[in-house]
C-alpha positions, -999 to +999 in steps of 0.1 A: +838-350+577+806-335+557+772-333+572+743-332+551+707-315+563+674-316+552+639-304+554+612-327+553+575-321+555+550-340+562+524-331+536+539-341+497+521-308+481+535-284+514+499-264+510+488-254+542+459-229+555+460-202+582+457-219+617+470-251+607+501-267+621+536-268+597+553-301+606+578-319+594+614-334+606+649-321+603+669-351+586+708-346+599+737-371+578+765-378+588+790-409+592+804-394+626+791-375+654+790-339+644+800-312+670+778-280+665+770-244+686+727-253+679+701-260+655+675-238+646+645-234+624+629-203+615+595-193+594+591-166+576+563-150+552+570-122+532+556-099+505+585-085+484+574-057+461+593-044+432+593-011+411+592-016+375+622+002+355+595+029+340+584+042+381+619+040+400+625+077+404+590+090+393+574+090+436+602+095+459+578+082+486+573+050+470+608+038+482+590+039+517+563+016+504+578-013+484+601-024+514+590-064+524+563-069+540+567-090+573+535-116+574+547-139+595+577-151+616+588-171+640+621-189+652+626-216+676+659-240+685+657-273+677+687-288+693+709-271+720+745-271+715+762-302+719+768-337+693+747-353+670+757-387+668+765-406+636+743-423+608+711-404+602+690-384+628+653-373+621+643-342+646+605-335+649+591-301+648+560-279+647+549-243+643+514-230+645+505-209+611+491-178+634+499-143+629+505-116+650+477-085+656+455-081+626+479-093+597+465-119+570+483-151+555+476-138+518+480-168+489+514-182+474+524-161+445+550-156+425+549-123+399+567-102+387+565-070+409+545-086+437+563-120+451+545-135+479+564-164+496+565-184+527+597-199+535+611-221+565+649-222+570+672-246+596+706-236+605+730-256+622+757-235+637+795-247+641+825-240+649+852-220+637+870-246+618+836-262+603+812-248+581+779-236+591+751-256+575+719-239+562+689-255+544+656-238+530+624-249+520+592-235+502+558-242+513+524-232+502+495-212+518+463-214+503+439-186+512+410-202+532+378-204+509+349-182+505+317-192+521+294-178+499+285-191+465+301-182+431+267-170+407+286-169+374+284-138+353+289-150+313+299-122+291+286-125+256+311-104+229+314-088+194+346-080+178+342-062+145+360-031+133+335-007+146+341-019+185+377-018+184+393+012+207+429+025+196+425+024+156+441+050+134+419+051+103+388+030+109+386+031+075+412+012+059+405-020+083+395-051+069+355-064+079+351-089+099+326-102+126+338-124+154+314-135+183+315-157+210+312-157+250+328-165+283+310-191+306+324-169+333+344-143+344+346-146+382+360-176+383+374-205+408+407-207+408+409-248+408+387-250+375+395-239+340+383-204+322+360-214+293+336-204+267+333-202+229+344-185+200+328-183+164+345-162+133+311-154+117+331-135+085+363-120+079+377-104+046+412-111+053+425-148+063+431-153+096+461-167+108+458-173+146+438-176+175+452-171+210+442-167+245+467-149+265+465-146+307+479-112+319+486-106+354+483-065+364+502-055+396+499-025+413+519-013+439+525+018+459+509+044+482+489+075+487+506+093+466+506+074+434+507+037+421+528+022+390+502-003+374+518-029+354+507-059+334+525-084+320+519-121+304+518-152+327+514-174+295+496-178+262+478-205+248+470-205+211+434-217+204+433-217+163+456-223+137+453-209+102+423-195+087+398-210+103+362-224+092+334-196+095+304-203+118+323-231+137+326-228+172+358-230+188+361-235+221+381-214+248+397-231+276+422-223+300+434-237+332+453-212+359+491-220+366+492-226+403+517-200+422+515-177+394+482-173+401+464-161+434+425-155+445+425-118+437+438-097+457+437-059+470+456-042+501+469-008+510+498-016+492+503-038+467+470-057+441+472-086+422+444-086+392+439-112+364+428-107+329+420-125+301+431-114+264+418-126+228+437-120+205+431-128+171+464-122+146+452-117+108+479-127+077+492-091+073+500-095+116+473-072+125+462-076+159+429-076+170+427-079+210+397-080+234+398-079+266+384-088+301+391-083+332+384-112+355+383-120+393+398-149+408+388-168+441+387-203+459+358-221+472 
């Protein structure tokens, strides 16, 4: 005698906004009436922070900090004990996206060290004899968007061997003269990161262009933080050696969930930057960076 359950939403992208209303049914299978101790649903939002391998032991008092974070949560019963007959039963449910005191619905996002997720989960309790059944779903929050308007800040740049940070012997590095500019660097979330890129000259043949999105976590406390960054993805721009003096253009659209407005709390951040790396024949790297801020309008 096996009983199926289900989840269903209403909205097909499950992105919802603080103060909306989550609803959805609870789809029950069966080909005979199923016996069972309750049904229930509960919501929960959580922020689950993790130390990287290099800071587990360096603060004692950060293993105070990184427990979850509670955003919000909230449990109701669907169905009192008793049967559920036969065939296929939808049951309707709501909950209100509030949360309790002062605490704020931050964005989906999955990271590395910083996972924000909202989750809703039914149970249908049983018997001894019978297994309980359990279902979970996902769903989105989207922070709500900022009311004031987005005056983009474009950053002109020059890479040649006299800017570069990090170098050994300035000396025995090839010339070269690369220039181009980004269109913005505080940018909306929704619409692509773009801008252009020229190789005026360069000594030694270049053998790719890439464009690499790095996300740079922080978590911890008053007493000290453990900063790390690491790649969300990379997206190669040029191939080969390249014609000199022709534009190329840079453009880059943000993953959704592995991306979030910027954020910064007592706790944890979330920053985004923006790498260009160009990789010469003999696999030198040149890399410039920027940092850049994300939001939603």
């Amino acid at each position: 005698m096996s009983a199926s359950l289900d989840i269903r939403l209403k909205r097909a992208n499950k992105v919802y906004h603080e103060g909306e209303i989550l609803a959805g049914v609870v789809v029950i299978v069966s080909k005979e009436a199923v016996q069972h101790q309750g049904i229930s649903l509960t919501m929960e939002g959580l922020v689950n922070l993790q130390l990287s391998s290099k800071s587990v032991g360096v603060f004692e008092a950060f293993y105070n900090s990184v427990k979850p974070i509670q955003l919000i949560t909230s449990n109701i019963e669907v169905v009192k004990p008793g049967k559920v007959p036969g065939g296929k039963t939808e049951i309707p449910f709501e909950f209100p996206l509030h949360t309790k005191g002062n605490k704020v619905l931050y964005e989906t996002y999955h990271g590395v060290f910083v996972n924000i997720q909202y989750t809703l989960r039914c149970d249908m309790k049983r018997s001894l004899l019978a297994k309980d059944l359990s279902k979970t779903c996902e769903f989105m929050v989207h922070s709500q968007p900022q009311k004031v308007k987005l005056q983009p800040t474009p950053v002109d740049f020059n890479i040649t061997p006299d800017t570069l940070q990090n170098v050994r012997e300035r000396s025995s590095l090839p010339k070269f003269l690369i220039r181009g500019h980004l269109d913005a660097t505080n940018c909306v979330i929704t619409q692509p990161l773009t801008g252009e890129l020229v190789v005026e000259s360069s000594d030694v043949a270049i053998k790719s262009i890439e464009l690499q999105l790095v996300r740079v976590e922080t978590c911890g406390c008053a007493e000290g933080y453990a900063r790390d960054a690491t790649e969300i993805q990379n997206i190669q721009i040029a191939e080969g050696d390249v014609c000199h003096s022709l534009p190329i253009p840079i453009y880059m659209v943000f993953p959704r969930l592995f991306t979030c407005p910027t954020l910064e709390t007592t706790n944890f951040k979330v920053e985004f930057e923006v790498n260009v790396v160009i990789v010469l024949h003999d696999d030198h790297l040149i890399t410039e960076n920027f940092p850049l801020k994300l939001c939603r309008v």
